[in-house]
C-alpha positions in Angstrom: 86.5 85.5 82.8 87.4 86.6 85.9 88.3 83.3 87.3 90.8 83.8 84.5 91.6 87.1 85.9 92.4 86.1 89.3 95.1 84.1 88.3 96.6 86.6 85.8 97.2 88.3 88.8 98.0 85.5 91.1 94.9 86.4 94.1 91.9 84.7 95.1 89.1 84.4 93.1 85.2 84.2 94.5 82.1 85.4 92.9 78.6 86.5 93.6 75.1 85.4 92.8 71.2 86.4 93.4 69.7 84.3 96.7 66.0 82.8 96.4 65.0 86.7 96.7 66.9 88.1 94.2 69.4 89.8 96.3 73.5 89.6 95.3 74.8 88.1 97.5 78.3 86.4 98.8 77.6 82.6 99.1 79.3 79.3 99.3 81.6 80.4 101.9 83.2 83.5 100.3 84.3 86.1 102.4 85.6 89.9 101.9 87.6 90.6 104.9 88.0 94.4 106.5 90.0 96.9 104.3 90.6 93.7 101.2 91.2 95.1 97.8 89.0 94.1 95.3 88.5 94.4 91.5 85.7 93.9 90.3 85.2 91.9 86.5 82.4 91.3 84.7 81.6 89.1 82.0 78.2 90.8 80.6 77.5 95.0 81.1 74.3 95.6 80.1 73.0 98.7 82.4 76.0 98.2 85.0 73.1 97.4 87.9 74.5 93.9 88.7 78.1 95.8 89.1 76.8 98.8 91.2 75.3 95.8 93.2 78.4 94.0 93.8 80.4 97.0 94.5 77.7 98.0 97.3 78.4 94.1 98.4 81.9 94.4 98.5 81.8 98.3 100.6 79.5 97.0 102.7 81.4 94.1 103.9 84.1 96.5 104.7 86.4 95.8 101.2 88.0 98.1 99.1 87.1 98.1 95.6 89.9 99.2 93.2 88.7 98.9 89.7 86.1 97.1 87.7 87.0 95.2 84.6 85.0 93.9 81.4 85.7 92.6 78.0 83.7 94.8 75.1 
């Protein structure tokens, strides 16, 4: 879904996913540059951790986080 998203909206698309420890994490080369905006979609909501995660990920790395999107 977001994939699908991104190019909607015509801007780069990367995602997130838990390391060996269970942490969220940016991998495979993503990157959130200083003061990037970013809106956050989900596919699946079920107590909104995994997207307070991300959103701590994506301050954190010094982004900007604009919205959060998810299809009920």
């Amino acid at each position: 879904m977001a994939y699908e998203v991104s190019r909607a909206l015509k801007c780069k698309n990367f995602f997130t996913e838990r390391d060996e420890n269970g942490k969220m994490t940016l991998r495979r080369g993503f990157v959130i540059e200083k003061g990037q905006r970013v809106l956050v979609v989900e596919d699946v909501v079920t107590t909104g951790g995994s997207v307070r995660e991300v959103i701590n990920l994506v301050k954190e790395a010094g982004g900007v986080v604009v919205g959060v999107g998810s299809i009920v």
